[in-house]
C-alpha positions as CSV (number, residue, x, y, z in Angstrom):
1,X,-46.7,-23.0,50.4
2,X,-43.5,-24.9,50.3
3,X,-40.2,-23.6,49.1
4,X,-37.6,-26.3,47.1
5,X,-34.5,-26.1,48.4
6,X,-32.7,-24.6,45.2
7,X,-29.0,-26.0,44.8
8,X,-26.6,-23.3,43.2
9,X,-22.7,-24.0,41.5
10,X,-20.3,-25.8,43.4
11,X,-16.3,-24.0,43.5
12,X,-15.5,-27.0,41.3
13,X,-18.0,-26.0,39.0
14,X,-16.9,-22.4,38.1
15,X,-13.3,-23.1,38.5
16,X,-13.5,-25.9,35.1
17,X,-16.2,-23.3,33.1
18,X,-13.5,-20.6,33.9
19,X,-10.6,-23.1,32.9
20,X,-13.0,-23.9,29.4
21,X,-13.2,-20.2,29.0
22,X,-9.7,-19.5,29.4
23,X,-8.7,-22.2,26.7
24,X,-11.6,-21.1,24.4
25,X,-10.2,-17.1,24.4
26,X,-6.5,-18.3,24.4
27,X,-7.1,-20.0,21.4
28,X,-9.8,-17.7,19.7
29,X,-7.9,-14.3,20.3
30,X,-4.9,-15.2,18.2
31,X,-6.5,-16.0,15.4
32,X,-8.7,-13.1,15.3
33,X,-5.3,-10.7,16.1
34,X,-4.4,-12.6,12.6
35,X,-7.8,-11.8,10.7
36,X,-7.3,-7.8,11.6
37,X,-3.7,-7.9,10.1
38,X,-4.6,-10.1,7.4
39,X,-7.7,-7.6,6.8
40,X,-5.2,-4.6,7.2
41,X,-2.8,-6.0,4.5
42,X,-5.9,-7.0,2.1
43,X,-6.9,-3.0,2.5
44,X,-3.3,-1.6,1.1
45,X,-3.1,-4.3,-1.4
46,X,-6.3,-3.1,-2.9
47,X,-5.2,0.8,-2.5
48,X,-1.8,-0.8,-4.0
49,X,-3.9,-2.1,-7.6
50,X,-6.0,0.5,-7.5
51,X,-3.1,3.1,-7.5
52,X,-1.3,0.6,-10.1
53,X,-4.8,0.9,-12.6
54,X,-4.6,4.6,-12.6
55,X,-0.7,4.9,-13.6
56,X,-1.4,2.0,-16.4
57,X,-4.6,4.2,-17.4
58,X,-2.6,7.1,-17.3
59,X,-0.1,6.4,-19.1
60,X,-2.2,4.4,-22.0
61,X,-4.3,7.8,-22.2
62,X,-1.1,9.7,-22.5
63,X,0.4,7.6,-25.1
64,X,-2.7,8.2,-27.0
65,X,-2.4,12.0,-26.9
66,X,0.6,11.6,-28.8
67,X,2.2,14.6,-27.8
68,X,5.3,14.5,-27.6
69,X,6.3,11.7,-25.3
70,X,9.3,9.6,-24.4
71,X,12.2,9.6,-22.1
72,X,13.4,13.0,-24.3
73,X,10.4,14.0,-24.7
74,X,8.5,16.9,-22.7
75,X,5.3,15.0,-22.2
76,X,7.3,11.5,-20.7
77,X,5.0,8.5,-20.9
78,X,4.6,7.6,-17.7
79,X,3.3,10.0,-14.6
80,X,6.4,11.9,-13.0
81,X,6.7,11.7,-9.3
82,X,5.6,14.8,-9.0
83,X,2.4,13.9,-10.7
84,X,2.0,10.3,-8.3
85,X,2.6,12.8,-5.4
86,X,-0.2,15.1,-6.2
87,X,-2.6,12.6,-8.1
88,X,-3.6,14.0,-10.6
89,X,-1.5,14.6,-14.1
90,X,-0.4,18.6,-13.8
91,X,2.8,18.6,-16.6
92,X,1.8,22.0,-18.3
93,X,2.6,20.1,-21.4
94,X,0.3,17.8,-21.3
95,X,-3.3,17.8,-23.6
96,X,-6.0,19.9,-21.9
97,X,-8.2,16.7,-22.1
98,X,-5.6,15.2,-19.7
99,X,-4.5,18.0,-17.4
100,X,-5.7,17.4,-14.2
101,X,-6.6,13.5,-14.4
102,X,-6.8,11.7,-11.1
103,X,-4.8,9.0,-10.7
104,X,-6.6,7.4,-7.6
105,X,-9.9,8.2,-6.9
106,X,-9.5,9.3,-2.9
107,X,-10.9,11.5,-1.2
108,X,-7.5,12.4,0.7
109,X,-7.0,15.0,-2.3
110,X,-4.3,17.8,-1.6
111,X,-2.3,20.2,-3.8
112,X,0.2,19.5,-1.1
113,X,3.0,17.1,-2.6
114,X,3.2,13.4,-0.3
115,X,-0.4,14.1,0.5
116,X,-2.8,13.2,-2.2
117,X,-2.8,9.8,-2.1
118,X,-4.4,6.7,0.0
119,X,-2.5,6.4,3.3
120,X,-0.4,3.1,3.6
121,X,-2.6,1.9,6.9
122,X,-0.7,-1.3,7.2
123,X,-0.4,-3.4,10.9
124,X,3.0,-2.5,11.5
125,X,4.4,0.6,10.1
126,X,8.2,1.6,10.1
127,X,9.0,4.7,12.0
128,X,9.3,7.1,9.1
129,X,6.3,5.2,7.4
130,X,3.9,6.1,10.2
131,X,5.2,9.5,10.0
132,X,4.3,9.9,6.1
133,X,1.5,6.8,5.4
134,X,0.7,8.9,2.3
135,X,4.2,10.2,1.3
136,X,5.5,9.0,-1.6
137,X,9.4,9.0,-2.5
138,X,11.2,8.5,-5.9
139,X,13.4,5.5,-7.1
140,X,16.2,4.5,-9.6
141,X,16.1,2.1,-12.1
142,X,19.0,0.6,-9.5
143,X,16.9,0.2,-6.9
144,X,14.0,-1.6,-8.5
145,X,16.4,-3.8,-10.0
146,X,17.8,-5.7,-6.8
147,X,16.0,-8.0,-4.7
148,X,15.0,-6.9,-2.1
149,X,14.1,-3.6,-3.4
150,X,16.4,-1.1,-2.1
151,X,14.2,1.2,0.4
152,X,14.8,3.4,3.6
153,X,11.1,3.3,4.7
154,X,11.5,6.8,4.9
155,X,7.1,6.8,3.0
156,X,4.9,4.6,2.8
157,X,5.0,4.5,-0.9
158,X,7.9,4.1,-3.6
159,X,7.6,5.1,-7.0
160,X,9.6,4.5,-10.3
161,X,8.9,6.7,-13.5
162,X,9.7,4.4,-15.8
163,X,12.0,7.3,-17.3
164,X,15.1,5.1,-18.1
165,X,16.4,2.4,-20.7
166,X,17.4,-0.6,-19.9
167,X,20.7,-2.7,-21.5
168,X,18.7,-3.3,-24.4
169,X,17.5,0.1,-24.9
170,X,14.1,-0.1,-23.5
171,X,12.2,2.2,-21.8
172,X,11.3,0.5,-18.0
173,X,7.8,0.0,-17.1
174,X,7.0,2.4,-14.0
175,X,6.9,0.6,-10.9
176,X,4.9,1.3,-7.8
177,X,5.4,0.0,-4.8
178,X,5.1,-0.3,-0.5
179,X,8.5,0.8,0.8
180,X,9.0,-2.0,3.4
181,X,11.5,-4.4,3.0
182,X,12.3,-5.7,6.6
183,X,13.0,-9.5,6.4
184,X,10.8,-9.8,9.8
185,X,7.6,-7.5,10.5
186,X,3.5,-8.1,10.6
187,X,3.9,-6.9,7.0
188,X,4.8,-10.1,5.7
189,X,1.4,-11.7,3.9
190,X,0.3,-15.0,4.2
191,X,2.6,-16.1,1.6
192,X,5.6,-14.7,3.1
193,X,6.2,-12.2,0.9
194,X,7.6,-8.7,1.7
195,X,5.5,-5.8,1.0
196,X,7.0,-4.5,-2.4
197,X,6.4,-7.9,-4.3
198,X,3.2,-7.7,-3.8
């Protein structure tokens, strides 16, 4: 029986597969650092519509009721911040048919206000964002207004009720939004926007 002699890697060998590898993960590792934040902001955007859908649903069911709404009215058109908080439409003035509608189907439900709604999981939160992911905080006509948005990413939500007129004596649309306005963060999409236009 004869054994081959069997010839194994040379030093030069391993030294250029590890140099390949190196430039293989140097590039690959980036871009997939990109696909997690890009998947991260695609997440809130979706909790961002679906949140939007309930507050237009809301308030088209409320209009419906026809009881009593308006700015000066009892039963206001739009959900109160109060109401976004909790998730679910609680005005004791409301219809019975309507008391108690969910906003947002989650299943982060809470009678807790700041804590009924989808956490704001985005790649990098602001200090009092990570704090309150779920919180949500009111806003001013004002603040909607300027551009940016005027916020002190104090939650990770912002909410406008809608509950004023404008010059022309208009009721405002409500207006929900991320509260994070830095000009430079991982927040910034694809498209460079800021997290409250989108």
């Amino acid at each position: 029986m004869t054994i081959r002699n069997s010839r194994g890697f040379t030093l030069l060998e391993l030294i250029i597969v590890i140099i390949i590898l190196g430039i293989i993960s140097a590039t690959a590792i980036p871009y997939y650092l990109n696909m997690q934040k890009e998947a991260k902001i695609a997440a809130v955007k979706g909790k961002l519509a679906a949140i939007r859908g309930g507050i237009e649903l809301a308030h088209a069911k409320i209009l419906v009721s026809g009881v009593n709404t308006g700015p000066d009215g009892d039963n206001p058109d739009w959900p109160t911040l109060d109401e976004v908080q909790r998730n679910e439409l609680s005005l004791a003035t409301r219809p019975a048919a309507l008391r108690g509608y969910r906003l947002v189907r989650t299943d982060q439900y809470s009678t807790v206000a700041n804590q009924a709604l989808p956490t704001c999981d985005l790649p990098d939160l602001a200090p009092g964002m990570a704090a309150s992911p779920a919180g949500v905080t009111g806003r001013l006509l004002a603040d909607i207004l300027v551009t940016p948005r005027r916020a002190d990413e104090g939650t990770g939500w912002a909410y406008y009720p809608g509950n004023e007129r404008d010059a022309n004596g208009r009721v405002v649309d409500a207006v929900f939004y991320i509260n994070d306005d830095r000009p430079s963060s991982d927040n910034i999409d694809s498209a460079d926007r800021v997290p409250s236009s989108w």
